[in-house]
C-alpha positions as CSV (number, residue, x, y, z in Angstrom):
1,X,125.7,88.9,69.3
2,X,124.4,88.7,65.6
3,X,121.9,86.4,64.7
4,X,122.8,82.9,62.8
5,X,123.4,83.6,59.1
6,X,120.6,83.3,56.8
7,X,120.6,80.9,53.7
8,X,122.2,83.3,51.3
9,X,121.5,83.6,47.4
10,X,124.1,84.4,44.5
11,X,123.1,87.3,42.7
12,X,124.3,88.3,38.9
13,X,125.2,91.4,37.7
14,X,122.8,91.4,35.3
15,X,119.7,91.0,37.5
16,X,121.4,93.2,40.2
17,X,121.5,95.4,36.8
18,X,117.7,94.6,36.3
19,X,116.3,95.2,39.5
20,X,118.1,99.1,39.6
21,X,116.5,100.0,36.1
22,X,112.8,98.2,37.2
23,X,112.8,100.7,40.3
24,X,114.1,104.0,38.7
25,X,111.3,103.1,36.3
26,X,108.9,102.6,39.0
27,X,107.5,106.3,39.6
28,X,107.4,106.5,43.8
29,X,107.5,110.1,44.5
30,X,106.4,110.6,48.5
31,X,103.0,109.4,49.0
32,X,102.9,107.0,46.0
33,X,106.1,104.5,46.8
34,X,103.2,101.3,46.6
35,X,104.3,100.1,43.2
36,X,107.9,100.1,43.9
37,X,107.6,98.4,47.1
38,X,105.8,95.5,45.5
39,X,108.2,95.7,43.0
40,X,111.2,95.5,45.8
41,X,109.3,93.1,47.3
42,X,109.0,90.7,44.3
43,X,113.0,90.5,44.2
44,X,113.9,89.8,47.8
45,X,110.7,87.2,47.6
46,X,112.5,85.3,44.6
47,X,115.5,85.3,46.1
48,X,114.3,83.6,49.2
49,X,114.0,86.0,51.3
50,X,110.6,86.4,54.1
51,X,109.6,89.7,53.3
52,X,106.2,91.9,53.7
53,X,105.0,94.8,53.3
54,X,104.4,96.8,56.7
55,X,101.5,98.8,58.3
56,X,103.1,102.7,57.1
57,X,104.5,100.8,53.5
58,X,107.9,99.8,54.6
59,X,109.2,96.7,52.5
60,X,111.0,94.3,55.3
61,X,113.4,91.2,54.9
62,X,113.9,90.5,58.5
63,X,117.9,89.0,58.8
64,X,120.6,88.9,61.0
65,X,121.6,91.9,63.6
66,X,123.3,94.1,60.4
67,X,120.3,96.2,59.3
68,X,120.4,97.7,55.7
69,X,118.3,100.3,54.9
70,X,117.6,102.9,52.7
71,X,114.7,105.1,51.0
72,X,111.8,103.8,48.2
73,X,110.6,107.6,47.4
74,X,112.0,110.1,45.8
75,X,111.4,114.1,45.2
76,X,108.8,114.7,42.2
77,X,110.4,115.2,38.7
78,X,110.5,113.9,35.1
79,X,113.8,112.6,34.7
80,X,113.2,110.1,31.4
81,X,115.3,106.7,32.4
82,X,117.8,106.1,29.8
83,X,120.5,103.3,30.1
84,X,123.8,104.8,28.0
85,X,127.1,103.4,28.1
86,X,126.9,101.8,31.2
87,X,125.0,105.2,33.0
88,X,121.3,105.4,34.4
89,X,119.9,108.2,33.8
90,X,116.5,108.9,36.1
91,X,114.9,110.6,38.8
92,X,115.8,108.6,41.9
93,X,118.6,106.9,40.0
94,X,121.2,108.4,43.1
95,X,118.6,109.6,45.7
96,X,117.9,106.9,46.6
97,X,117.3,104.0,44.5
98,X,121.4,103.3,43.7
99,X,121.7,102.7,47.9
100,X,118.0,100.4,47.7
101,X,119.2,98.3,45.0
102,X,122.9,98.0,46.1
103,X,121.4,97.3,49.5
104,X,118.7,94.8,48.7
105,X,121.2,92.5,46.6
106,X,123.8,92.6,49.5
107,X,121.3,91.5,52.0
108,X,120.3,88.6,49.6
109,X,124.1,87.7,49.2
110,X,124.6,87.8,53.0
111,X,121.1,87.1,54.9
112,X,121.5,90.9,56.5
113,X,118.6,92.4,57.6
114,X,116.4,94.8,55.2
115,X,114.2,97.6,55.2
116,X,113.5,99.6,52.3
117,X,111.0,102.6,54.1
118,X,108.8,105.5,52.9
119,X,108.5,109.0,53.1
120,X,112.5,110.1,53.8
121,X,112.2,112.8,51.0
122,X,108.9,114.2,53.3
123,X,108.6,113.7,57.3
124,X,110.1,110.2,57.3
125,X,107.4,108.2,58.5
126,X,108.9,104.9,57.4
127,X,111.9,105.7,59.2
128,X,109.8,106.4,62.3
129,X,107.5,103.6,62.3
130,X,110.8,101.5,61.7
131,X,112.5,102.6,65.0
132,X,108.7,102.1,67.1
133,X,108.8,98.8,66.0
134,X,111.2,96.6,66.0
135,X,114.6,95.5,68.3
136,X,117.1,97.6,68.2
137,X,120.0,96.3,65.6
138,X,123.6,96.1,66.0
139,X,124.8,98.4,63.4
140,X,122.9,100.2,61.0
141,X,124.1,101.1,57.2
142,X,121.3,104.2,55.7
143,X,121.6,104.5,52.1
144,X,122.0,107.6,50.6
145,X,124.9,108.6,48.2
146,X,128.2,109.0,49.5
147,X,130.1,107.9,46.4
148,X,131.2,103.8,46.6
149,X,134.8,104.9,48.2
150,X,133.5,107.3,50.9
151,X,131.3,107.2,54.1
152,X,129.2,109.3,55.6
153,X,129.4,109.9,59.1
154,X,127.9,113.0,59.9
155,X,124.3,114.9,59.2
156,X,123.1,117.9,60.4
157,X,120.0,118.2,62.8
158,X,116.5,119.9,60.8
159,X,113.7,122.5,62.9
160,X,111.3,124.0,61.1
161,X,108.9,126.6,61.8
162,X,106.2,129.2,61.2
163,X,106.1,133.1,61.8
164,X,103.0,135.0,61.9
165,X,102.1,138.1,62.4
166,X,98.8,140.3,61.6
167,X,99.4,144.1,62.0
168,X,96.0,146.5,61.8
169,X,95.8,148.3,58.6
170,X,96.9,152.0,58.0
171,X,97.0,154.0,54.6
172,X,100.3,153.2,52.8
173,X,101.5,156.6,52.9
174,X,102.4,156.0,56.7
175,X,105.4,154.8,57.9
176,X,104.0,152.1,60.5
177,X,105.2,148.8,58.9
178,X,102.7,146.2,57.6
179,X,103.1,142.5,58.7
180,X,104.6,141.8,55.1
181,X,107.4,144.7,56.5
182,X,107.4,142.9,60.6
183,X,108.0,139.4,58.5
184,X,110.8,140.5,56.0
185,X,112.7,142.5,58.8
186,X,112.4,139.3,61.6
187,X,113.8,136.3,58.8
188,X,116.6,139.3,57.9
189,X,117.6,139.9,61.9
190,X,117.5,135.7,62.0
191,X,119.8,135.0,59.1
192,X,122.1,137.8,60.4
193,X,122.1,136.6,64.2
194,X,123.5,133.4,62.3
195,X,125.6,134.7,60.1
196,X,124.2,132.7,57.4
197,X,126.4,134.4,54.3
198,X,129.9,132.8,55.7
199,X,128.5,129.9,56.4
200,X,128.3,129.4,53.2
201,X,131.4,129.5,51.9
202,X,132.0,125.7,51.7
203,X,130.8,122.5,52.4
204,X,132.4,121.7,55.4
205,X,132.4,125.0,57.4
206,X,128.5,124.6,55.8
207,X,128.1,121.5,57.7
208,X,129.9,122.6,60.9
209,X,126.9,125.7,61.0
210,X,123.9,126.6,61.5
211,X,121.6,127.4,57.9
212,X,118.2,129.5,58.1
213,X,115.9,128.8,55.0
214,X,112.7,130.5,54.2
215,X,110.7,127.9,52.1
216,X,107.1,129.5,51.9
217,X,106.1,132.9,52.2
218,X,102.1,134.7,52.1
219,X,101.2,137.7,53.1
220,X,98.8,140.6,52.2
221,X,95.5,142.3,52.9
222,X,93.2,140.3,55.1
223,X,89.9,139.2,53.6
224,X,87.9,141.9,55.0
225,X,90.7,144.9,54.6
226,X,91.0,146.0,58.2
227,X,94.5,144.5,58.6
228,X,97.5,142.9,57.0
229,X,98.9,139.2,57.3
230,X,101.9,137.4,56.8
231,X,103.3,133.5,57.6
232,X,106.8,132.7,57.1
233,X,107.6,128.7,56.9
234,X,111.1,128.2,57.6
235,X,113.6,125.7,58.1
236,X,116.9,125.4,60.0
237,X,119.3,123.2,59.7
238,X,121.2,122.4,63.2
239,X,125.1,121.1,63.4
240,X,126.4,118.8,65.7
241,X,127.0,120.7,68.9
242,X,124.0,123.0,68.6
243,X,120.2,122.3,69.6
244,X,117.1,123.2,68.7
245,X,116.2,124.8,71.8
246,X,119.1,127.1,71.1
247,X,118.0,127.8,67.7
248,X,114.5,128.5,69.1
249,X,115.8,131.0,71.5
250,X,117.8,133.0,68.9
251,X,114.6,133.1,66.6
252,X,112.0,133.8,69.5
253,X,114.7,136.1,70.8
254,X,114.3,138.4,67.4
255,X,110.6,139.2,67.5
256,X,109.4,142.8,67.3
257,X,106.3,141.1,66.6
258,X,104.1,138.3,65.5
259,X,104.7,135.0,67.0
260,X,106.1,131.6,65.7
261,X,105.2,127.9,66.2
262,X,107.5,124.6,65.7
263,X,107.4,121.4,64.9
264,X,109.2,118.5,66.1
265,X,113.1,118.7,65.5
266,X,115.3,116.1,64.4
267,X,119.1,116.1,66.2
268,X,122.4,116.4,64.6
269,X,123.8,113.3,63.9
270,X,128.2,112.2,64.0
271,X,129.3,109.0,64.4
272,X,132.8,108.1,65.4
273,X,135.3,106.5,62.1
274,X,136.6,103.8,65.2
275,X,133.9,101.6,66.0
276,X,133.9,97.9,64.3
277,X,131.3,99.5,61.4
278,X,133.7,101.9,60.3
279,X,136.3,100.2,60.4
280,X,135.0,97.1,58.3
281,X,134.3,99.7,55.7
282,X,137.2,100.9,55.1
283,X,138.7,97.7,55.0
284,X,135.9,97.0,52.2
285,X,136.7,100.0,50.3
286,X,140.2,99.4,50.5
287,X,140.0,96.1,49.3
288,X,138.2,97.4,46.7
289,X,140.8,99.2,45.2
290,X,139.6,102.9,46.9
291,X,140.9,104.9,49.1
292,X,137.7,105.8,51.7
293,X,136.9,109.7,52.6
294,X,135.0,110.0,55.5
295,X,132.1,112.9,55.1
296,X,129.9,115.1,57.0
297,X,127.1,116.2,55.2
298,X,125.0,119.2,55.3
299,X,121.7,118.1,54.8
300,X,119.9,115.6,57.0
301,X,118.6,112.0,56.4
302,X,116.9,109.4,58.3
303,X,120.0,108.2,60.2
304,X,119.7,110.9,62.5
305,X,116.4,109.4,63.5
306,X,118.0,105.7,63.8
307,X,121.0,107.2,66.0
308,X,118.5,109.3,68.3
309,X,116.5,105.9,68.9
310,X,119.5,103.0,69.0
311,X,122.4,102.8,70.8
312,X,124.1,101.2,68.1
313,X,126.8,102.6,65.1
314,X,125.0,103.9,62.7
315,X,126.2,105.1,59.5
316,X,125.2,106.4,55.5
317,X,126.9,104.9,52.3
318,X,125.8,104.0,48.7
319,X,126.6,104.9,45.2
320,X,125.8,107.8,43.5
321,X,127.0,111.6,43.5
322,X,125.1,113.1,45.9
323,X,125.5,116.7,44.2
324,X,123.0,115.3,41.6
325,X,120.0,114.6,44.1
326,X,117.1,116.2,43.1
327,X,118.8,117.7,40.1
328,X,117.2,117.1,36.6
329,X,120.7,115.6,35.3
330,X,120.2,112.6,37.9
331,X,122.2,110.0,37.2
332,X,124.3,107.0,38.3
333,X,127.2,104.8,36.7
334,X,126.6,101.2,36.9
335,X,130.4,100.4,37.7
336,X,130.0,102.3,40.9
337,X,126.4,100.4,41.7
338,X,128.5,97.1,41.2
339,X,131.7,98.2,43.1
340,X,128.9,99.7,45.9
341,X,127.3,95.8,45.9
342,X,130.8,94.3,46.6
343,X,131.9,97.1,49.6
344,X,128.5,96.5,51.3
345,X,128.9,92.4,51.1
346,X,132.7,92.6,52.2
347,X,131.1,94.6,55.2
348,X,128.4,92.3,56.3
349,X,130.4,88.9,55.9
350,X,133.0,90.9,57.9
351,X,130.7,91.5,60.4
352,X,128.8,88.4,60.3
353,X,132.1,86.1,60.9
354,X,133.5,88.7,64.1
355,X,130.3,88.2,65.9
């Protein structure tokens, strides 16, 4: 069952307004969320809420058994906040700070369970801490953007890796390929054994596949000239329905040479549009005046890590277009934010009362 109801608090547009602008002005790329956590903080503390600020930087309003959560940092980049015509323009404005603020006033209106966490944008170490340390919930809403009519049930799974290889030096004039030649030819022979081109024909045969993408590449001469070097960090993306140990055996399965080592994966990610989470969305949206999409993204986001470690419904909505993360044109409509505010308090009160 849900916990008793907390002592709820009213919340006006205008400050629901204020506290969106006050944390897309607060800089809080990866690494450096500190001052908008206090400033996150600050509001759920005014409205009554218990609230602290954990061990990894985590800003939690412990509540009833509906947990909201979403990310405080964002990717690096100058986006200059401007408020025009009822848009906010600014770097985190839709990734993620839309889904915080929408999130943090809902939980105030309703007594749900916070947690604004740290990190998503790099190896989501709020998210992690978050699932190592407290009971599991009964349903969990992520915030990212899904648009305020649509919700996300759906991310892909993310590996990453590193190739190296080191190959004796020989005059170039001979045909014996140098490690630069062994790297280049291995990430070719991977993207081809996953037929990487036609998955990329849309979004959703995207998101349904498997995508290999070199992010960092060095190679060259070693320091003393007696042999050549290069290191290929890569990334795949895993669908629902593939694992990482099958993407590792593809990769592995490619090497003429060199050798490559992983990292901890995170697992696909699809929940099912039936359970009593979905469906009180819908209902929300509908209410609303929308008419709900249900998505599958292609990326992946800390709700894979909740649905690994609970064996509750999990699933991602907030405001915001999520083609603009990252983008210097980030922005979000304020409209959306409010409509966003209403959907997520219709959900909760929903809920709250069929507990």
């Amino acid at each position: 069952m849900i916990g008793t109801m907390m002592d709820s608090t009213s919340v006006s547009q205008a400050d629901a307004h204020d506290l969106l602008v006050e944390l897309v002005e607060t800089p809080s790329v990866s690494g450096e969320e500190g001052d908008c956590a206090e400033r996150l903080a600050a509001f759920l503390e005014a409205n009554g809420r218990d609230v602290w600020i954990d061990d990894v930087g985590n800003v939690r309003a412990p509540g009833n058994g509906v947990l909201l959560t979403s990310h405080i940092d964002t990717v690096p980049g100058d986006v200059p906040v401007e408020l025009d015509d009822g848009i906010l323009h600014g770097r985190g404005s839709v990734d993620a700070k839309g889904p915080l603020a929408a999130m943090a006033v809902a939980a105030v209106e309703t007594g749900a369970s916070f947690v604004g966490v740290v990190g998503e944008e790099t190896n989501s170490r709020g998210a992690r801490h978050l699932v190592s340390d407290v009971d599991e919930p009964e349903f969990v809403v992520n915030g990212e953007p899904s648009g305020w009519d649509a919700l996300t049930l759906g991310y892909r799974g993310y590996l990453t890796g590193t190739y190296s290889v080191t190959v004796d030096s020989v005059h170039t004039s001979r045909p014996e390929p140098n490690a630069i030649q062994y790297a280049t030819e291995w990430l070719t022979s991977v993207e081809s054994a996953f037929d990487t081109a036609a998955s990329d024909a849309d979004e959703s045969s995207t998101a349904t596949s498997v995508t290999v993408k070199p992010v960092e590449f060095d190679g060259g001469l070693t320091p003393d000239g007696f042999a050549t070097e290069a290191t290929v960090e890569i990334q795949f993306r895993i669908p629902s329905g593939t694992t990482a140990e099958e993407i590792r055996s593809v990769a592995e399965a490619e090497l003429d040479a060199g050798k490559l080592s992983w990292n901890t994966p995170i697992p696909p990610t699809l929940s099912s549009p039936r359970t009593e989470l979905g469906r009180a969305f819908r209902v929300a949206i509908r209410e609303e005046g929308g008419d709900p999409s249900l998505l599958r993204k292609t990326g992946t986001s800390d709700a894979n890590l909740y649905a690994e470690a609970w064996d509750c419904p999990v699933v991602t909505y907030g405001p915001g277009d999520s083609s603009l993360d990252h983008t210097p044109e980030e922005h979000i409509e304020l409209a959306e934010f409010d409509r966003s505010i209403s959907v997520l308090t219709a959900v909760c009160e929903k809920l709250e009362v069929d507990a």
